[in-house]
C-alpha positions as CSV (number, residue, x, y, z in Angstrom):
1,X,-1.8,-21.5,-77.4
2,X,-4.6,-24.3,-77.4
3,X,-2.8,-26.3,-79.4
4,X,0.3,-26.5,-77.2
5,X,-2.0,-26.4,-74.3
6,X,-3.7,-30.4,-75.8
7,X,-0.1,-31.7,-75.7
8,X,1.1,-30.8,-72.2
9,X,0.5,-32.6,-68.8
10,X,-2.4,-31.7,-67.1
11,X,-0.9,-28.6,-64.4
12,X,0.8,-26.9,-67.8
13,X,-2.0,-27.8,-69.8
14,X,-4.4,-25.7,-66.7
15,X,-1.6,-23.1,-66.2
16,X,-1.7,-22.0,-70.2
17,X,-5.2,-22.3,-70.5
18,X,-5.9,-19.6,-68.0
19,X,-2.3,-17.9,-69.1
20,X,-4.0,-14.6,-71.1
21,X,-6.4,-13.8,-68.4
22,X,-3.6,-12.7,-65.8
23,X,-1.8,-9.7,-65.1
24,X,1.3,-9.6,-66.1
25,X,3.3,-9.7,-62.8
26,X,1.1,-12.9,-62.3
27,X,1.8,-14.5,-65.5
28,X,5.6,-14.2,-64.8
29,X,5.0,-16.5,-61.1
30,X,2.6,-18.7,-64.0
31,X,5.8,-19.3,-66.1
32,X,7.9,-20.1,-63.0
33,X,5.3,-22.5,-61.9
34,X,5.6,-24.1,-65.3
35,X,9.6,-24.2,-65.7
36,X,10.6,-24.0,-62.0
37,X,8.4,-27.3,-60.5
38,X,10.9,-28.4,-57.8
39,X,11.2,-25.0,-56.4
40,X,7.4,-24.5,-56.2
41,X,7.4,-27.6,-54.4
42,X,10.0,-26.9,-51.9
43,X,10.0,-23.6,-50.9
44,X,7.4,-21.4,-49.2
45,X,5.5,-18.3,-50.7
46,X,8.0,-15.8,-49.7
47,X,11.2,-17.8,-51.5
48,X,8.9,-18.6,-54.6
49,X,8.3,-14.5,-54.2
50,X,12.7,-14.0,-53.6
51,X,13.7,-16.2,-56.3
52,X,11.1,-15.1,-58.8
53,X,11.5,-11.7,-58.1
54,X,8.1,-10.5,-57.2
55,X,5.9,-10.7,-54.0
56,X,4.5,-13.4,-51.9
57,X,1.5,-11.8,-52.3
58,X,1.6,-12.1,-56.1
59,X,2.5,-15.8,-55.8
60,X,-0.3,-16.4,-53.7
61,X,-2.8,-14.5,-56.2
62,X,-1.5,-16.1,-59.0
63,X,-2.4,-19.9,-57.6
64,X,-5.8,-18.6,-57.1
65,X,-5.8,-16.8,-60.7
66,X,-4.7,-20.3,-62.1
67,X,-7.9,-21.9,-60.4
68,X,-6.3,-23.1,-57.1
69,X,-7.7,-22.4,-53.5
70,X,-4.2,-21.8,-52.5
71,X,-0.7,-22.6,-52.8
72,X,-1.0,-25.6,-50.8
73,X,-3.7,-27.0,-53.2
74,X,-1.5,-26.3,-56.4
75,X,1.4,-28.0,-54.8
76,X,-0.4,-31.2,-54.5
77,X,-1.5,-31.4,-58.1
78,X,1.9,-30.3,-58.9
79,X,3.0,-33.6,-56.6
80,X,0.0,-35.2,-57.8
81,X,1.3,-35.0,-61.6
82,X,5.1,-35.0,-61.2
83,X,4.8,-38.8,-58.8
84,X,2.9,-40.3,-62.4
85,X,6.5,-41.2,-63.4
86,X,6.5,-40.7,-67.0
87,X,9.0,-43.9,-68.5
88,X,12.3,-43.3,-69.3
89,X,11.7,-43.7,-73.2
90,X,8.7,-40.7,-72.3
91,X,11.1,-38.7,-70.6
92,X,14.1,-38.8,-73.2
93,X,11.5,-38.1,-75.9
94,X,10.4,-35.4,-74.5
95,X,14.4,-34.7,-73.8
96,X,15.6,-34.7,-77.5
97,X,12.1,-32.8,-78.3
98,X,13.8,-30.1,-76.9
99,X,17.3,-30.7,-77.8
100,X,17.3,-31.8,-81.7
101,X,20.0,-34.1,-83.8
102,X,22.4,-32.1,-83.2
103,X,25.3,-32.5,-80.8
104,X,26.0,-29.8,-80.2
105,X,22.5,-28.3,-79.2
106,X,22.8,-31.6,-77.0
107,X,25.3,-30.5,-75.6
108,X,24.5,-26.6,-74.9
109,X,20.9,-27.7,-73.5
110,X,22.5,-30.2,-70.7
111,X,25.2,-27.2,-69.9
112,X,21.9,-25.1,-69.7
113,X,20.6,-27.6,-67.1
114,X,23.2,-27.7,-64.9
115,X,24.0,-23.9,-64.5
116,X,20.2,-23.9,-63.3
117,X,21.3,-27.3,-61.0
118,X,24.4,-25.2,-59.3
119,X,22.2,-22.2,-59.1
120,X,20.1,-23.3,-56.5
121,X,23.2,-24.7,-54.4
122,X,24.4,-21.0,-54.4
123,X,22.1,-19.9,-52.5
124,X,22.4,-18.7,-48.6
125,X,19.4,-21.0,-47.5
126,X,21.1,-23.8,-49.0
127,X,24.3,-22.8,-47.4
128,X,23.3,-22.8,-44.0
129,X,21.7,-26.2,-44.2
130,X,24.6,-27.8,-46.2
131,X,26.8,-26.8,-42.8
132,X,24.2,-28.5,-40.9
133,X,24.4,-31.7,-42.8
134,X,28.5,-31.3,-42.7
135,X,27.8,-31.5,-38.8
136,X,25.8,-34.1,-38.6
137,X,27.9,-36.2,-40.9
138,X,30.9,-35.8,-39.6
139,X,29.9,-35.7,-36.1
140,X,28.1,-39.6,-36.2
141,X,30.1,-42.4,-35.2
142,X,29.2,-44.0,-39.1
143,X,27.7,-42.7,-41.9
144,X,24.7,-44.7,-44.3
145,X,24.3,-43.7,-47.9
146,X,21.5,-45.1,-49.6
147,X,20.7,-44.9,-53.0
148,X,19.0,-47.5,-56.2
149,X,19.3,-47.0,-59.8
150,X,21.8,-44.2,-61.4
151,X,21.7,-42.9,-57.5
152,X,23.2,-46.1,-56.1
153,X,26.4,-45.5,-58.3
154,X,26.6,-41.9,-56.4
155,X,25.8,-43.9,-53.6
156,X,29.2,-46.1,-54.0
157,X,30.8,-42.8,-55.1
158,X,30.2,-41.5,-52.0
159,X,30.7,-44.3,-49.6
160,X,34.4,-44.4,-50.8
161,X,35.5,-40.9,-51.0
162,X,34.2,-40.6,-47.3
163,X,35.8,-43.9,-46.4
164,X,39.3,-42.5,-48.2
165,X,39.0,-39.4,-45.8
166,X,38.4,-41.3,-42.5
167,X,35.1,-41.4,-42.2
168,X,33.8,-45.1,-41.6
169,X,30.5,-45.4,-44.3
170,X,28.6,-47.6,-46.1
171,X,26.9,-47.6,-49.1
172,X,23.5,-49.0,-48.9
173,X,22.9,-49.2,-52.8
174,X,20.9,-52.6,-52.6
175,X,17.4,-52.9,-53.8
176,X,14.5,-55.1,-52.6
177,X,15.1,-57.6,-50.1
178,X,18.6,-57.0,-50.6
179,X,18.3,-54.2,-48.7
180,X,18.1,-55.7,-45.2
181,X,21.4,-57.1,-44.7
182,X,22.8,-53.4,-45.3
183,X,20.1,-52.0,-42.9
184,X,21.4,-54.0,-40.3
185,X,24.5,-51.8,-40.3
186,X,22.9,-48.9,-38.9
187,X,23.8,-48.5,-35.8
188,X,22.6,-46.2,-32.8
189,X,23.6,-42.1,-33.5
190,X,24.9,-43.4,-37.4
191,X,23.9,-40.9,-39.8
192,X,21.8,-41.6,-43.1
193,X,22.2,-39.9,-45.9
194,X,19.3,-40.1,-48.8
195,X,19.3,-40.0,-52.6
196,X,15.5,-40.5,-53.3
197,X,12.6,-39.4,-55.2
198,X,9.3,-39.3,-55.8
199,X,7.4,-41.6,-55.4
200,X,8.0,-42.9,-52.0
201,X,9.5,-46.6,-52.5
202,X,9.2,-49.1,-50.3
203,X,13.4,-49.2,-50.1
204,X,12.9,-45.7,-49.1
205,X,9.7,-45.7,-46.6
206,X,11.6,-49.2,-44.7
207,X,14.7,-46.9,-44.0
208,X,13.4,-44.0,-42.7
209,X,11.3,-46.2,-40.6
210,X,14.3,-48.0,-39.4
211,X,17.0,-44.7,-39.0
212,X,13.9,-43.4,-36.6
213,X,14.0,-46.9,-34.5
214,X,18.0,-46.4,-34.5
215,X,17.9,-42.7,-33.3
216,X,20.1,-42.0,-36.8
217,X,19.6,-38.7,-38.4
218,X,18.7,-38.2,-41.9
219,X,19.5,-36.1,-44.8
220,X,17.4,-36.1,-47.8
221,X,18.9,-35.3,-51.2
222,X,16.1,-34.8,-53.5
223,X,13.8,-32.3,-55.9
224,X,10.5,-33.5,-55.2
225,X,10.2,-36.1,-52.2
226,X,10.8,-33.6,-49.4
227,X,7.4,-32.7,-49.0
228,X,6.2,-36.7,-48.4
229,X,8.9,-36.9,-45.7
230,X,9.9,-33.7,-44.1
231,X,8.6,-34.6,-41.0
232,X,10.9,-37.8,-40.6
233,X,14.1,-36.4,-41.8
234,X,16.7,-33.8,-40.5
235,X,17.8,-32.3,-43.3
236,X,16.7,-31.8,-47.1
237,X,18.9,-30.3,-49.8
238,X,16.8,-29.4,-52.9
239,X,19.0,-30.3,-55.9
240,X,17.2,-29.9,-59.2
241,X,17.5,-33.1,-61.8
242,X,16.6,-31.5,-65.1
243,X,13.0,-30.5,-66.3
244,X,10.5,-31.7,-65.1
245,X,9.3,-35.3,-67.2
246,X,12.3,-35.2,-68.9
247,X,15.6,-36.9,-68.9
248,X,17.2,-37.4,-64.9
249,X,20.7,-35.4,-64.6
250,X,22.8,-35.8,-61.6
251,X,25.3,-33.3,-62.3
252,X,24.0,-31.5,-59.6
253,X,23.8,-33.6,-57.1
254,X,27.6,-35.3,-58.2
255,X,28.7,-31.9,-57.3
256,X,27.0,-31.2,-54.0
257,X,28.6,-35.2,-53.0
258,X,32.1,-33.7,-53.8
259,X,31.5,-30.5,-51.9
260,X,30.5,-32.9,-49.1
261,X,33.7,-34.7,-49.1
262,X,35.7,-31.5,-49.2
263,X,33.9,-29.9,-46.2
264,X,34.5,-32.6,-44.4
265,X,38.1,-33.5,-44.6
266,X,38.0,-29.9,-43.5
267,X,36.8,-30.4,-40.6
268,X,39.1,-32.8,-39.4
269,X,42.3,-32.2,-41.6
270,X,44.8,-33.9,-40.2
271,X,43.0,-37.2,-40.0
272,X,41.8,-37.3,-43.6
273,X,45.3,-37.0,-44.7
274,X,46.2,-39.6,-42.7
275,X,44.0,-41.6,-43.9
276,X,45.2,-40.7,-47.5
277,X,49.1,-41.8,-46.8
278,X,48.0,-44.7,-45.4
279,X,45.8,-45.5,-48.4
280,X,49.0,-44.7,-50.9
281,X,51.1,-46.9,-48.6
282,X,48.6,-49.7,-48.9
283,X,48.5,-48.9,-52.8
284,X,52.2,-49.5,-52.6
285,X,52.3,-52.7,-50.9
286,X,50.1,-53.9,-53.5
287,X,52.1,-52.4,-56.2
288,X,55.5,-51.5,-56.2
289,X,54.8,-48.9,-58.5
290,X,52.4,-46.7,-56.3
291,X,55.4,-46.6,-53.9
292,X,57.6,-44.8,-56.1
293,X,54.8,-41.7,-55.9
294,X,55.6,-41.6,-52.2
295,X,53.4,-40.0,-49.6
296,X,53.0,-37.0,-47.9
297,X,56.1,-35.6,-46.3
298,X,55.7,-34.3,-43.2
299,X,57.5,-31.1,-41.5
């Protein structure tokens, strides 16, 4: 194992080295903190224990047998390592490392990813705070959604499908200075949703400062930035991106948006398909075309 153990970052690279001297009970919670990162960072000793399938009292006595005083302490290495932001060429090397030539491997190992990505939104915990986002969403008198890079596209994904249901939202998908013309659309109550991760940009710090000063609830979408900001946001929905280092996949999260706009046209039906008609009768003015699809019929 040294060998392997010289190539890896440095909290795999401490993990494996003390791998042989643990139990074995512990040195299944030492594989999960290896392959599992997000969900070490995110959830407590008891869920770590749940979704590992052993006790919090194993997980606890595993961070010690790795060399940690506690949990706490191996999270923050953990935080410490996975905030080092690796460059994209790193990560897709290490990516196709993992994946080969091949296509189709490529394509079994991103499948691979994202059954792990829609696992964790199965889950009951995530459940029950999804419905609390739905309510606070749908329940603001506008809604905010921020993100930069591949994120700001989901962003403007977003931003419409809401807007096409009813919703008024806008898509704050600017970086840099640019930035603070769309901040000034937040308005007292609005809601903020937040496609972020670690580490804490400025874009990112400047809004949550500015949804506090606006009274504007937030919801955090991310897999490691929850624990820098749990204290100034509502909400945070753990979606996993991938492994850890590696290649950033947003299947996840694509799918959590669309379950979004599902739940809420639900929760206010009749509106969001009026808001539909009217947006095939505007496609029709515009083309005569879209008119001969028609809209809706009412009984």
């Amino acid at each position: 194992m040294t060998d392997r153990t010289q190539q890896l970052p440095t909290f795999e690279s401490r993990v494996l080295a003390a791998f042989d001297t643990l139990a074995p009970a512990e040195q299944r919670i030492a594989r999960f903190f290896i392959d599992q990162k997000q969900a070490v960072l995110l959830n407590s000793a008891a869920q770590i224990a749940q979704l590992a399938g052993t006790s919090d009292a194993t997980v606890v006595r595993t961070a010690r047998a790795l060399g940690f005083e506690s949990l706490s302490t191996l999270r923050a290495a953990l935080l410490a390592e996975l905030t080092g932001m690796p460059s994209p060429g790193t990560r897709m090397e290490r990516t196709l490392a993992e994946t080969g030539g091949h296509a189709g491997d490529a394509l079994r190992h991103v499948m691979g990813i994202h059954d792990k990505a829609l696992e964790s939104l199965r889950h009951e915990q995530f459940a029950v705070s999804f419905e609390r986002c739905i309510d606070i969403l749908v329940g603001a008198p506008r809604r905010h959604v921020f993100g930069i890079g591949p994120s700001g596209a989901i962003a403007d994904y977003a931003s419409l499908q809401f807007n096409r249901i009813g919703l008024p939202t806008n898509a704050l998908s600017a970086s840099g200075i640019a930035l603070a013309d769309r901040l000034l659309w937040i308005g007292k109550g609005d809601a903020v949703l937040i496609m972020a991760y670690a580490p804490l940009y400025r874009e990112v710090e400047i809004l949550l400062e500015h949804a506090a000063q606006q009274d504007a609830p937030v919801i955090l979408i991310s897999d490691d930035l929850g624990p820098l900001v749990a204290d100034k946001v509502a909400e945070i929905l753990p979606v996993p991106r991938g492994n850890a280092d590696h290649l950033a996949m947003h299947g996840g999260t694509m799918v959590l948006i669309e379950a979004m706009i599902v739940a809420l046209a639900a929760k206010n039906k009749d509106a969001a398909i009026d808001s539909l008609d009217q947006l095939s009768t505007l496609r029709g003015s515009l083309d005569k075309a879209w008119a001969k699809r028609g809209t809706r019929k009412r009984k």
